[in-house]
C-alpha positions in Angstrom: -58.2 -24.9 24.3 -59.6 -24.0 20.7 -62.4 -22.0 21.9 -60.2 -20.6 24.6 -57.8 -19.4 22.2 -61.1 -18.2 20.2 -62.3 -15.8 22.7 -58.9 -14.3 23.1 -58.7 -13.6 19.2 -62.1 -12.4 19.4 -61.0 -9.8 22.5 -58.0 -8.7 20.5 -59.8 -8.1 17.5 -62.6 -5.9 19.2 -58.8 -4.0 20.7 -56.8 -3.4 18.0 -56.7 -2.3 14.0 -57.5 -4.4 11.7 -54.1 -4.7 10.3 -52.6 -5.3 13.5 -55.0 -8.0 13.5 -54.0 -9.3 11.0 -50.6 -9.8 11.2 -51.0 -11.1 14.7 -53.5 -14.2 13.1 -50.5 -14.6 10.7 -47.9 -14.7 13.2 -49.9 -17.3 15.4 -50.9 -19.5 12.3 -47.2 -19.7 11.6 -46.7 -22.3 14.3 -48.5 -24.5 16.2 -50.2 -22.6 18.9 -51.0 -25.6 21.3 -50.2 -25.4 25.1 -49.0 -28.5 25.3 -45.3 -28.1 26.9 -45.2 -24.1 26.8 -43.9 -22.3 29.8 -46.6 -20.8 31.9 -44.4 -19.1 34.1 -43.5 -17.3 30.6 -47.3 -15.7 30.9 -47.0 -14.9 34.4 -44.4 -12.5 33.7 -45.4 -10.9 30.9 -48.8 -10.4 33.1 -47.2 -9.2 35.6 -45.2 -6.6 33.2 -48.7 -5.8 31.1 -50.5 -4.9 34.5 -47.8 -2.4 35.5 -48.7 -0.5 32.5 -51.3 2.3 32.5 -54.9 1.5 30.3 -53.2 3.9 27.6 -49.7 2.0 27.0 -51.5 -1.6 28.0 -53.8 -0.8 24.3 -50.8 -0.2 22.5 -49.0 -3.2 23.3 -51.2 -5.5 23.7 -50.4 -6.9 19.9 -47.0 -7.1 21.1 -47.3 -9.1 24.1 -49.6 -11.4 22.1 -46.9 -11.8 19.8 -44.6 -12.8 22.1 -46.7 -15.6 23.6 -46.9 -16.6 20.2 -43.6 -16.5 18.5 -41.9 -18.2 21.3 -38.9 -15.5 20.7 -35.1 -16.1 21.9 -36.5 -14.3 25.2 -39.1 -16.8 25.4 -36.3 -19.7 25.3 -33.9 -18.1 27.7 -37.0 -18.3 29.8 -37.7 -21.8 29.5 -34.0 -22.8 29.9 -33.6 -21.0 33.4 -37.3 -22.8 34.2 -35.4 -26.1 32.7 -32.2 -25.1 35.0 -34.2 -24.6 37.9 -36.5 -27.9 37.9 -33.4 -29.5 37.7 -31.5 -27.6 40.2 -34.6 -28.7 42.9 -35.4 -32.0 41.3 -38.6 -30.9 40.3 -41.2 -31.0 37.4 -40.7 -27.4 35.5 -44.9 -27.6 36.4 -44.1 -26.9 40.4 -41.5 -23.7 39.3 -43.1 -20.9 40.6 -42.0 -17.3 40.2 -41.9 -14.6 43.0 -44.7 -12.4 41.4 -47.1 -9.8 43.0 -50.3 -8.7 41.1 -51.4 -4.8 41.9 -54.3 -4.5 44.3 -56.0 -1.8 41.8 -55.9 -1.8 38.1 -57.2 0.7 35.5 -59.0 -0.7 32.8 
């Protein structure tokens, strides 16, 4: 996960300033950035949302989407609780929620 989380850092830094840069280490050294019990799902949307963007808009934001993965923000939580709401509602794992997501046939990088 470590060297996962590694190359990512390494692909963000090559993308964006080095203050931007900084401040997202900063943000993700703030708290514990392990996968253990995060949403997935949470990633698939903002995928999803990152993809529909053109090349231009996707280099600007990618320091916020990153953030967002990492601060776990109140939109992050309402997330999780619908997941929570859901699993429960099917009597289910939150693991076998699924969203309802198409990925674009064609992409500009």
């Amino acid at each position: 996960m470590r060297e996962f989380q590694a190359a990512i850092a390494y692909c963000i830094q090559e993308t964006v300033t080095e203050h931007t840069f900084t401040r997202l280490i900063n943000t993700m050294n703030r708290r514990s950035m392990s996968g253990v019990y995060y949403f997935t799902q949470y990633i698939d949307l903002l995928n999803i949302k990152f993809s529909e963007m053109d090349a231009e808009k996707r280099l600007k934001n990618i320091s916020v989407y990153a953030k967002r993965i990492a601060e776990q923000s109140d939109e992050y939580q309402q997330f999780a609780s619908e997941i929570r709401e859901s699993a429960k509602k099917y009597n289910c794992s939150v693991d076998e929620i699924r969203l309802k997501l198409e990925y674009p046939e064609d992409m500009e990088w």
